[in-house]
NUVODREN-606558 format. One record per atom (N, C-alpha, C): atom name; x, y, z. Coordinates in Angstrom, 3 decimals. Layout:
N
<site atom="CA" X="X" Y="Y" Z="Z"/>
...
END
This chain:
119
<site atom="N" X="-7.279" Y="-21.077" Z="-5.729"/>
<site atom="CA" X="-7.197" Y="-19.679" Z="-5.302"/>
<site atom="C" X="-8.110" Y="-19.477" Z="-4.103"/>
<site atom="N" X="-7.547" Y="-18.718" Z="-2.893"/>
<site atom="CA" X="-8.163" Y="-18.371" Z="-1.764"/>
<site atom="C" X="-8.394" Y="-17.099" Z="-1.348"/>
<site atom="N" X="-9.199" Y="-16.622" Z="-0.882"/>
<site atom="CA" X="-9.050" Y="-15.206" Z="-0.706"/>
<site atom="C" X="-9.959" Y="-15.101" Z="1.077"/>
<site atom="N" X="-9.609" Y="-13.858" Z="1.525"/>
<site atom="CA" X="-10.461" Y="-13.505" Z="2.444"/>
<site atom="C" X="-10.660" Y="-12.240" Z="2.521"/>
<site atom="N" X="-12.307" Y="-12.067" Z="2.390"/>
<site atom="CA" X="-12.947" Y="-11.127" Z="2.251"/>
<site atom="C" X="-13.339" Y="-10.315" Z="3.873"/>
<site atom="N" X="-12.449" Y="-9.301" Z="4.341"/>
<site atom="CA" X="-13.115" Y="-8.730" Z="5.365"/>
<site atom="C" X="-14.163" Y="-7.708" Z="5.416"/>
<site atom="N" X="-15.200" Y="-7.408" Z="6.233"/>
<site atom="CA" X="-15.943" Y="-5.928" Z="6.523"/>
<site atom="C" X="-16.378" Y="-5.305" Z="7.914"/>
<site atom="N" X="-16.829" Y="-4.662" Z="8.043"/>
<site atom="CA" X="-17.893" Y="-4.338" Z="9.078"/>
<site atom="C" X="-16.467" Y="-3.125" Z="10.294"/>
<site atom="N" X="-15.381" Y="-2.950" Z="9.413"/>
<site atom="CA" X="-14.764" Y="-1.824" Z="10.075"/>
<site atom="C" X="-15.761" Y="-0.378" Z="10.142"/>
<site atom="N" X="-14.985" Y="0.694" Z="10.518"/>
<site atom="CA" X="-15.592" Y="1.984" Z="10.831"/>
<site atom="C" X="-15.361" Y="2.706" Z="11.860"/>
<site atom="N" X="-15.793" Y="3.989" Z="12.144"/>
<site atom="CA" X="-15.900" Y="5.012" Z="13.356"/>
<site atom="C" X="-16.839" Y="4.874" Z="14.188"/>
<site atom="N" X="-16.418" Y="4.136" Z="15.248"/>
<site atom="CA" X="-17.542" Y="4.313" Z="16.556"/>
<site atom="C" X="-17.259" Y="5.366" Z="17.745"/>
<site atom="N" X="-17.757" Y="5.453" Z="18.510"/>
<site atom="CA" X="-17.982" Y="6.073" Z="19.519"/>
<site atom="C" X="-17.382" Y="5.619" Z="20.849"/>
<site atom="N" X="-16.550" Y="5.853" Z="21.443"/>
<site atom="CA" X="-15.303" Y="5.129" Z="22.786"/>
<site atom="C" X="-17.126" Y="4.410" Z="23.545"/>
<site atom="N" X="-16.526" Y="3.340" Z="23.807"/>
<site atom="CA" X="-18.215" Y="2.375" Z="24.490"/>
<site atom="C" X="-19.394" Y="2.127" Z="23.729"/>
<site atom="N" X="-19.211" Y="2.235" Z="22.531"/>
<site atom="CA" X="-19.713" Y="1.469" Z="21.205"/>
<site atom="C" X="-19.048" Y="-0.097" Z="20.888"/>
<site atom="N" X="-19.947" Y="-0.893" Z="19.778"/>
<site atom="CA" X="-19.566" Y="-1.653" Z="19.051"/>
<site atom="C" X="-19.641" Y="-2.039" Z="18.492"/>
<site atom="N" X="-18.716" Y="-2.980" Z="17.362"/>
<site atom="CA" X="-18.417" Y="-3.222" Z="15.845"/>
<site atom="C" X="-18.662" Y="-4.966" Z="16.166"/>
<site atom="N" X="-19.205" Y="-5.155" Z="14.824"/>
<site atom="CA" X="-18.576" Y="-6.855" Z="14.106"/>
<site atom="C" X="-17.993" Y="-6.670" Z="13.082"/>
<site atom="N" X="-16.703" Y="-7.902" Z="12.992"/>
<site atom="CA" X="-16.285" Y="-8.006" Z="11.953"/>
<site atom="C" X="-16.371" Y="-8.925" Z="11.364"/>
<site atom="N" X="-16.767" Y="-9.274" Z="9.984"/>
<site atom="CA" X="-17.268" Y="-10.752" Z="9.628"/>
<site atom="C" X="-15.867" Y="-11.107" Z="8.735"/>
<site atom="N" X="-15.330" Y="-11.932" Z="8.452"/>
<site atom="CA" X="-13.981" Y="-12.447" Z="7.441"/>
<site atom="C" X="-14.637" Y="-13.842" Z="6.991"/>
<site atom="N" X="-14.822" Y="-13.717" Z="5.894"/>
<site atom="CA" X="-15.310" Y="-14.358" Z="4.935"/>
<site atom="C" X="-14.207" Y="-15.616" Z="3.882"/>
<site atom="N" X="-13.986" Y="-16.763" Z="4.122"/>
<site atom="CA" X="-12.797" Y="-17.214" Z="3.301"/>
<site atom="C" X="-14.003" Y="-18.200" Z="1.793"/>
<site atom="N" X="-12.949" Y="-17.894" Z="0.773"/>
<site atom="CA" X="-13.795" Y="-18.435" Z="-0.537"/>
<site atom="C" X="-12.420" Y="-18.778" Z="-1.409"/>
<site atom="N" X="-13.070" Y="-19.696" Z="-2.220"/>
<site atom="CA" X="-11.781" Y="-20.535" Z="-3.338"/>
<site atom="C" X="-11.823" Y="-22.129" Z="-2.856"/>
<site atom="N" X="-11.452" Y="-22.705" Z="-3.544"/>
<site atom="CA" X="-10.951" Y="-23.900" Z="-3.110"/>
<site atom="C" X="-10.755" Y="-24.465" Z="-2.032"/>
<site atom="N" X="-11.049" Y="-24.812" Z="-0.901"/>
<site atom="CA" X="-11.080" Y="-25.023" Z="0.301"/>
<site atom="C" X="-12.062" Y="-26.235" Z="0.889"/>
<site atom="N" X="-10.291" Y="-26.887" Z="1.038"/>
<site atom="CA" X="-10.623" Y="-28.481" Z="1.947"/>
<site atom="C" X="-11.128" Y="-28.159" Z="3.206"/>
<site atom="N" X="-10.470" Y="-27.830" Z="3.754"/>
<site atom="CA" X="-10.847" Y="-27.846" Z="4.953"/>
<site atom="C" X="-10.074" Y="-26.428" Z="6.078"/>
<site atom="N" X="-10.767" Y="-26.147" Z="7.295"/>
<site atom="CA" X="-9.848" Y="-24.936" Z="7.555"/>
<site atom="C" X="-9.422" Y="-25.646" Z="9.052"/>
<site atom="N" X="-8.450" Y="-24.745" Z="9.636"/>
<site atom="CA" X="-8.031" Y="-25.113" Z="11.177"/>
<site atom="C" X="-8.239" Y="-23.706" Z="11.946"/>
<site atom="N" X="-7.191" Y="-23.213" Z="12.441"/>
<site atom="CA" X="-7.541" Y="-21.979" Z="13.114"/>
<site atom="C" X="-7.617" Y="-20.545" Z="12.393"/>
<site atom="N" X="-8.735" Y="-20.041" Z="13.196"/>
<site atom="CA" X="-8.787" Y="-18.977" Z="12.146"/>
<site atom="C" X="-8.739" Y="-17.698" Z="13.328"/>
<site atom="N" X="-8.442" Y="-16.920" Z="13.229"/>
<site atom="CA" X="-8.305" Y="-15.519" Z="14.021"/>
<site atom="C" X="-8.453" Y="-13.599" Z="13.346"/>
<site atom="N" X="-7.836" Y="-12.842" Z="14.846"/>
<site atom="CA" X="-8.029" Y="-11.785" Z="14.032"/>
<site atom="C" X="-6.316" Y="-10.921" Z="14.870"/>
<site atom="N" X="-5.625" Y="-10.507" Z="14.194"/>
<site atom="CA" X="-4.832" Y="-9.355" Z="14.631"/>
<site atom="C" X="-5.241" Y="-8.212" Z="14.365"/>
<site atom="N" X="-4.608" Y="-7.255" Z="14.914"/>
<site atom="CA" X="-4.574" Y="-5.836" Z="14.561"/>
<site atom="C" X="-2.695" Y="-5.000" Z="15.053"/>
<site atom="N" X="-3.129" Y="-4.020" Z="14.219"/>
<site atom="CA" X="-1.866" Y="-3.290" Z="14.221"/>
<site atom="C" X="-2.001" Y="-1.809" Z="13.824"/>
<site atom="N" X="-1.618" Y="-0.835" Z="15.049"/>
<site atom="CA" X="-2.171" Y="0.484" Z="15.439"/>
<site atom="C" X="-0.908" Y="1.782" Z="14.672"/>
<site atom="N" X="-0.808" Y="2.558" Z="14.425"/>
<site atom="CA" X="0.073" Y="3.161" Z="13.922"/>
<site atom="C" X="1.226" Y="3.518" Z="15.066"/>
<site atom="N" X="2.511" Y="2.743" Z="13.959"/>
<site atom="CA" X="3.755" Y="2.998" Z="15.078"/>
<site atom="C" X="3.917" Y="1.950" Z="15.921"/>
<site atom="N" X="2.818" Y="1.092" Z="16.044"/>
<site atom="CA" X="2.812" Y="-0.217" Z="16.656"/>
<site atom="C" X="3.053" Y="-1.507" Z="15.957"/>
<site atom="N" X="3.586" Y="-2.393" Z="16.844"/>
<site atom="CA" X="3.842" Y="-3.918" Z="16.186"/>
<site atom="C" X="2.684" Y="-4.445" Z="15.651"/>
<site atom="N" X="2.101" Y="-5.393" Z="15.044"/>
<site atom="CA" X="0.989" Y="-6.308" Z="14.659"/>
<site atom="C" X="0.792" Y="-7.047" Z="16.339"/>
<site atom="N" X="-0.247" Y="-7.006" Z="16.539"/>
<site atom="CA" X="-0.640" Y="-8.028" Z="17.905"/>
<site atom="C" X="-1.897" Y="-9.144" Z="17.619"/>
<site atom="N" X="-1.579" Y="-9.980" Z="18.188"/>
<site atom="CA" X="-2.874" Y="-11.117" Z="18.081"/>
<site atom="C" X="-4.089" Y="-10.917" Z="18.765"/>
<site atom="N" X="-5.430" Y="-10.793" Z="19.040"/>
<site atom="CA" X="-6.039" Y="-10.195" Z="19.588"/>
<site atom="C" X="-6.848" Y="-11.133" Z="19.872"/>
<site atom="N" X="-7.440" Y="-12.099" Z="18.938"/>
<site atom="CA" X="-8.523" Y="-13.411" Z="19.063"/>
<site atom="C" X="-8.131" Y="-14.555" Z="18.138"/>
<site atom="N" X="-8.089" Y="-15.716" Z="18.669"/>
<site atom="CA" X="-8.150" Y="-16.956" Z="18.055"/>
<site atom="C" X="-9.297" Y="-17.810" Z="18.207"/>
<site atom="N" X="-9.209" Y="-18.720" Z="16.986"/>
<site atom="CA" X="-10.392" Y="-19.644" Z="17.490"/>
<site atom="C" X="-10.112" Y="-20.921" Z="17.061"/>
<site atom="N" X="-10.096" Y="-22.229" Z="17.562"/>
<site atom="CA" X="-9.875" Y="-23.087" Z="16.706"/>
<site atom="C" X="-10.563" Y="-23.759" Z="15.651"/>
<site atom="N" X="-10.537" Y="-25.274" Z="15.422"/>
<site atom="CA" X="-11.560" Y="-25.620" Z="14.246"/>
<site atom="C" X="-12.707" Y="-26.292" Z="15.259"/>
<site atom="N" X="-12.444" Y="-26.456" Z="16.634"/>
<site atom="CA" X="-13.459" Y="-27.217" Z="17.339"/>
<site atom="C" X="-14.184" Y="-26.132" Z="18.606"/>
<site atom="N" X="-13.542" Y="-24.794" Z="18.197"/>
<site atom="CA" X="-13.885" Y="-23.879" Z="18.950"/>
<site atom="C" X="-13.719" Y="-23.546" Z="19.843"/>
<site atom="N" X="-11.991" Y="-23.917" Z="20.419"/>
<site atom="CA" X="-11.492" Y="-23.722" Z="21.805"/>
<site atom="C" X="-10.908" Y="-22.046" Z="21.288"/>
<site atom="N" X="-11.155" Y="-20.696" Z="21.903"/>
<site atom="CA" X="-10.779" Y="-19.320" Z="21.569"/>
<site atom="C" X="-9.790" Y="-19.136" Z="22.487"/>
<site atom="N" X="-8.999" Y="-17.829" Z="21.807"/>
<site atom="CA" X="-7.968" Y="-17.300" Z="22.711"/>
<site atom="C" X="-7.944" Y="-15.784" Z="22.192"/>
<site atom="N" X="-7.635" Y="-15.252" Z="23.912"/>
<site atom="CA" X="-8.138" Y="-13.253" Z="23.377"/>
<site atom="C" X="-6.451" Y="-12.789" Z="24.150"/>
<site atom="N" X="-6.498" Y="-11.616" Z="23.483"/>
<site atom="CA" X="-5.289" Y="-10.992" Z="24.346"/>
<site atom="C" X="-6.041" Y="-10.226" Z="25.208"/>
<site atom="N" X="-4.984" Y="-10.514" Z="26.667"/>
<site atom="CA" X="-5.465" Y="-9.751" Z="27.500"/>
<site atom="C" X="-6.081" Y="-8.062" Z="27.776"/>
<site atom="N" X="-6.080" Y="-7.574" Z="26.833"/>
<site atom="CA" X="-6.176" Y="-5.757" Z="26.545"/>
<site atom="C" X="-7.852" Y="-6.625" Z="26.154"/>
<site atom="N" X="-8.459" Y="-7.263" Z="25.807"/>
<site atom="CA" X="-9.544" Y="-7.717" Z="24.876"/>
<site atom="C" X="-10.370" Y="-8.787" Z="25.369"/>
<site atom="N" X="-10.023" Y="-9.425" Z="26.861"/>
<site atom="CA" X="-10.663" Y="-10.413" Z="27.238"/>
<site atom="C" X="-12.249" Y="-9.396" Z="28.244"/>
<site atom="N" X="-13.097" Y="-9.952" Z="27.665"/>
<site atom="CA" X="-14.707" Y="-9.351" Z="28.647"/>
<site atom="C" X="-15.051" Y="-8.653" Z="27.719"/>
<site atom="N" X="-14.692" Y="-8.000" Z="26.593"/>
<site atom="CA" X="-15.294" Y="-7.060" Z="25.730"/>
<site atom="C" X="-15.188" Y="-7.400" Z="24.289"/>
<site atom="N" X="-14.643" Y="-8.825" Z="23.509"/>
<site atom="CA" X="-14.200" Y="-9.153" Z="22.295"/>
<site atom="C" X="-14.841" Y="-10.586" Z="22.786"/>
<site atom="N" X="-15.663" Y="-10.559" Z="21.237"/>
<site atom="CA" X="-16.051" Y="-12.228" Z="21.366"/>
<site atom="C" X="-15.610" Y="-13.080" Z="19.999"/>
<site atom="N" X="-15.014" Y="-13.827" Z="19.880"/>
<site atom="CA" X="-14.453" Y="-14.492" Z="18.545"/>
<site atom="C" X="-15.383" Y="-15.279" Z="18.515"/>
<site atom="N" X="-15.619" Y="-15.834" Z="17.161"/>
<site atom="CA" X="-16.982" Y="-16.854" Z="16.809"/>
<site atom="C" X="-16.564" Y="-17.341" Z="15.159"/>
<site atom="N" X="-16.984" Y="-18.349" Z="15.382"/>
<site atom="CA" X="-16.871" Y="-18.815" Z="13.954"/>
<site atom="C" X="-17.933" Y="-19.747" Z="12.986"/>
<site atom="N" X="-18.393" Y="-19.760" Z="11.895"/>
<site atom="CA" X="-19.408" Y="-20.839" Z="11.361"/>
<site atom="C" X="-18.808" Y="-21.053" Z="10.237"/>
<site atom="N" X="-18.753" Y="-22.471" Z="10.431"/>
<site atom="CA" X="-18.190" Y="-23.154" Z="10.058"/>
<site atom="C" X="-18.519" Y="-23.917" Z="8.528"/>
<site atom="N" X="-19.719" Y="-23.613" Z="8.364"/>
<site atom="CA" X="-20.698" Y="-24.161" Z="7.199"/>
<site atom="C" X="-20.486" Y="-22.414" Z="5.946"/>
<site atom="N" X="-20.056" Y="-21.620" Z="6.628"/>
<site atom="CA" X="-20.131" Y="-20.594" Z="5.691"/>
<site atom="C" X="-18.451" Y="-19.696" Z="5.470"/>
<site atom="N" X="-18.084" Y="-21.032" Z="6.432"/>
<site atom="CA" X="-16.133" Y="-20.397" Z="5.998"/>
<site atom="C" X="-15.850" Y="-19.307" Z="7.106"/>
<site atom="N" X="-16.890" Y="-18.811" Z="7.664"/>
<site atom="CA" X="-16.920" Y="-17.289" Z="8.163"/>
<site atom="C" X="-16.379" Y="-17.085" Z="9.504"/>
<site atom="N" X="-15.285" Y="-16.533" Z="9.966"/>
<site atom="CA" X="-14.759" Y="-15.745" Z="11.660"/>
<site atom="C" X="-15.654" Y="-14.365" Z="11.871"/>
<site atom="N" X="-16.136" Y="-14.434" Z="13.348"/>
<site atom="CA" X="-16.488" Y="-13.125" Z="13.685"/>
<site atom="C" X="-15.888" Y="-12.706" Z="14.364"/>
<site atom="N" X="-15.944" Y="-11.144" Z="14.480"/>
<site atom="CA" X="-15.044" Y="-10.644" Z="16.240"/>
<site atom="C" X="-16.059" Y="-9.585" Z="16.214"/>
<site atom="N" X="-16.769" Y="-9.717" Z="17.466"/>
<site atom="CA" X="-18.044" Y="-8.842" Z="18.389"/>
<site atom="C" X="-16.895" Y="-8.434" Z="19.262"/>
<site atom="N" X="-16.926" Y="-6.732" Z="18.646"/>
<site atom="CA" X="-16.115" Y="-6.091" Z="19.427"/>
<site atom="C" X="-17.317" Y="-4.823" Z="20.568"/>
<site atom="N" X="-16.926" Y="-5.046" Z="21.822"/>
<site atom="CA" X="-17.940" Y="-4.070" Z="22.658"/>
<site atom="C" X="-16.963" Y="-3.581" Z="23.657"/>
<site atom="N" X="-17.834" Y="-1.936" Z="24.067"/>
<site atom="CA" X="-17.244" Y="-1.518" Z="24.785"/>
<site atom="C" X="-15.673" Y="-0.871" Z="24.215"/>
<site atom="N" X="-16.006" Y="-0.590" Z="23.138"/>
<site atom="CA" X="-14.589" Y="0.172" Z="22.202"/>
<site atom="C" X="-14.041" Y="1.236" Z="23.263"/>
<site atom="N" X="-12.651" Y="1.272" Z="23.241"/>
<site atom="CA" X="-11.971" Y="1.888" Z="23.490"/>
<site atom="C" X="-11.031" Y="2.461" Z="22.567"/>
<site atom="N" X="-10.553" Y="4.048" Z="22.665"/>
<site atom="CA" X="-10.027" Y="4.863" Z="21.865"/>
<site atom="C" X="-8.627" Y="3.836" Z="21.139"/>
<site atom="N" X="-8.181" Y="3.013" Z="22.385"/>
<site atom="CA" X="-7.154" Y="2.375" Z="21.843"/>
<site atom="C" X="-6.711" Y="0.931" Z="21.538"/>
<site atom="N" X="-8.430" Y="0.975" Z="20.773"/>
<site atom="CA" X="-8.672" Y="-0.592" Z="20.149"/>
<site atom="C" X="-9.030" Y="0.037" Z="18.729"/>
<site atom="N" X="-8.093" Y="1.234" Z="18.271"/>
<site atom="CA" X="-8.114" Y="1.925" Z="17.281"/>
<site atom="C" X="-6.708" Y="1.229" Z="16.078"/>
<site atom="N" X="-6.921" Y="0.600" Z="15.207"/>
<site atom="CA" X="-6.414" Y="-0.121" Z="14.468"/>
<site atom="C" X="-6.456" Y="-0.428" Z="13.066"/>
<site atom="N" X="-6.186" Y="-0.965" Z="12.378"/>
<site atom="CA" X="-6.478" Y="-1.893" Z="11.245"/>
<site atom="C" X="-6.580" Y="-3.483" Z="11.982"/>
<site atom="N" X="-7.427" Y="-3.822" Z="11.611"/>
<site atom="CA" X="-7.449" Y="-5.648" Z="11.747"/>
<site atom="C" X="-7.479" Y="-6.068" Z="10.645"/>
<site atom="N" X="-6.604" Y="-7.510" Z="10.918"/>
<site atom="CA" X="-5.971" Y="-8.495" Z="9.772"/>
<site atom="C" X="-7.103" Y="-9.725" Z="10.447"/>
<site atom="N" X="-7.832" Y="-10.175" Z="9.785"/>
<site atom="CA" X="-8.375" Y="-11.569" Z="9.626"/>
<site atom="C" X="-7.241" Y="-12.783" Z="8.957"/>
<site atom="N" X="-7.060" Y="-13.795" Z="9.822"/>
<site atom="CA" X="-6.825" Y="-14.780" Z="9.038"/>
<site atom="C" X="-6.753" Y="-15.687" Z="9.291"/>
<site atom="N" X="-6.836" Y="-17.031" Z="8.184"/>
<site atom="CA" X="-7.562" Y="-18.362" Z="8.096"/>
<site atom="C" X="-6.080" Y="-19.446" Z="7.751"/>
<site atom="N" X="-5.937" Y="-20.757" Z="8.591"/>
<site atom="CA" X="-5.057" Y="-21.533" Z="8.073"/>
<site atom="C" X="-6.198" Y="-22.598" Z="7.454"/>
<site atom="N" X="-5.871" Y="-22.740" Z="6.210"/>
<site atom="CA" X="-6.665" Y="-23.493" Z="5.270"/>
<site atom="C" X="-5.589" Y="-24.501" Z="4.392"/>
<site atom="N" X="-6.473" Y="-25.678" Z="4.373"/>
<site atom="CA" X="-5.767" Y="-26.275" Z="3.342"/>
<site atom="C" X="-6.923" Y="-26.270" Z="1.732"/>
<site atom="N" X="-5.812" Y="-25.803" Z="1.106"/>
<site atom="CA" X="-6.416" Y="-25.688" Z="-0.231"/>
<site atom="C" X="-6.384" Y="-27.198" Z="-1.219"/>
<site atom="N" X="-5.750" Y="-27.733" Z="-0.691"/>
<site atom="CA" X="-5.259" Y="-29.321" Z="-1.598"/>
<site atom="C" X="-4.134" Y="-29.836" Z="-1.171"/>
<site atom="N" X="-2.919" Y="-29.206" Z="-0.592"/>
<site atom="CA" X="-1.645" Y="-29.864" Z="-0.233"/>
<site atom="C" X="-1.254" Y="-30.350" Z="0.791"/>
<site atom="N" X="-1.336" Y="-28.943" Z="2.074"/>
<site atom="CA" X="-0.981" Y="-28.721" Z="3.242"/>
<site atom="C" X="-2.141" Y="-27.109" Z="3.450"/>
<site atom="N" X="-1.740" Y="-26.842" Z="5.166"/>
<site atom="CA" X="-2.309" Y="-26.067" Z="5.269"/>
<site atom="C" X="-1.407" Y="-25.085" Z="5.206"/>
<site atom="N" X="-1.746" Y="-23.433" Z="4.817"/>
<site atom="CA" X="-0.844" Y="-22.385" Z="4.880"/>
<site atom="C" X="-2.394" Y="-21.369" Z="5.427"/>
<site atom="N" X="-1.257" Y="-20.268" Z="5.796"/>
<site atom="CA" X="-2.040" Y="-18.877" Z="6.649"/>
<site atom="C" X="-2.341" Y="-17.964" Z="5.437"/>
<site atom="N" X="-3.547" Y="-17.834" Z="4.830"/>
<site atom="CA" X="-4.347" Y="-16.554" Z="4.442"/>
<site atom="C" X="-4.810" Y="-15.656" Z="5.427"/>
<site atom="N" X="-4.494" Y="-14.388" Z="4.563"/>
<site atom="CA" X="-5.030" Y="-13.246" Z="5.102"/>
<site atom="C" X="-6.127" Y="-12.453" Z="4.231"/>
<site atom="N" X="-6.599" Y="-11.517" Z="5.161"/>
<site atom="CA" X="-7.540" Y="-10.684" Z="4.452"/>
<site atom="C" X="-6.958" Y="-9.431" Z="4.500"/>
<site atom="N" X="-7.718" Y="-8.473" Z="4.272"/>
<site atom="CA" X="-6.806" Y="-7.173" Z="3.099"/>
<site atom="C" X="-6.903" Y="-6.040" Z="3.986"/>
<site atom="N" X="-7.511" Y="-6.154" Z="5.658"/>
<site atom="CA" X="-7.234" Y="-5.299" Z="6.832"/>
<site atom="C" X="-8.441" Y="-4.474" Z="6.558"/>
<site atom="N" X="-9.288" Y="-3.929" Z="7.668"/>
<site atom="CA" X="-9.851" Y="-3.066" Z="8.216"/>
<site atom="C" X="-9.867" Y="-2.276" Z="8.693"/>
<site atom="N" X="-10.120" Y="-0.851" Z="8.608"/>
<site atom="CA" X="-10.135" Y="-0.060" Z="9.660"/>
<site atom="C" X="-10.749" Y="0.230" Z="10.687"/>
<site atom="N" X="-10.655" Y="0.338" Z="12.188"/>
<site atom="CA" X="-11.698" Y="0.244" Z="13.372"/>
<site atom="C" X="-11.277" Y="1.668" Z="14.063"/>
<site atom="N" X="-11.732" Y="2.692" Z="14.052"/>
<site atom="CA" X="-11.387" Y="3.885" Z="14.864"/>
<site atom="C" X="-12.298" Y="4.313" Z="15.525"/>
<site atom="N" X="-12.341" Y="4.057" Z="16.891"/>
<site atom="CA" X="-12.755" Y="4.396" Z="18.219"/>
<site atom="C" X="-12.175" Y="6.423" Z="18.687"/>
<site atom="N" X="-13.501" Y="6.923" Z="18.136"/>
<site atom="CA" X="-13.299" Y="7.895" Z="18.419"/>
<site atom="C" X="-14.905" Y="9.058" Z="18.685"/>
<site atom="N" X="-14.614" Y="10.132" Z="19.790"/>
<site atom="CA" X="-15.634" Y="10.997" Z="19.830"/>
<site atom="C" X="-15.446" Y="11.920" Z="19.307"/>
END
């Protein structure tokens, strides 16, 4: 059994900023890429930060200079250092981890956040 534990959502202030820590626990061989989406009301799900297992990252362009993806690796854990919030980096974020639990690897998720950028 795998789970991922997200936190560190909330109400900031437009040019404020958040971390989000995603936490993976259970059984776990080993992980590969781990990231973060989000998905805004009325909007599609978008990819926002990746990271790999050797730490090559990838940001969507709305998010590159102000989003930092990070990961440690000894504690399972993805970050996203979000700065410089904007009203419309207002979302839920999905954390999630491709892990192999014993077989193969498959994509866990975590249970979404809320991030609302507002004055």
């Amino acid at each position: 059994q795998v789970q991922l534990e997200e936190s560190g959502g909330g109400l900031v202030q437009p040019g404020g900023s958040l971390r989000l820590p995603c936490a993976a626990a259970g059984s776990i061989f080993s992980i590969n890429d781990m990231g973060w989406y989000r998905q805004a009301p009325g909007k599609q799900r978008e990819l926002v930060a990746g990271i790999s297992s050797y730490g090559r990252t990838y940001y969507a362009d709305s998010v590159k200079g102000r989003f930092t993806i990070s990961r440690d690796n000894a504690k399972n854990t993805v970050y996203l250092q979000m700065n410089s919030l904007k009203p419309e980096d207002t979302a839920v974020y999905y954390c999630y981890s491709d892990i192999n639990a014993g077989l193969e690897y498959e994509r866990y998720w975590g249970q979404g956040t809320q991030v609302t950028v507002s004055s």
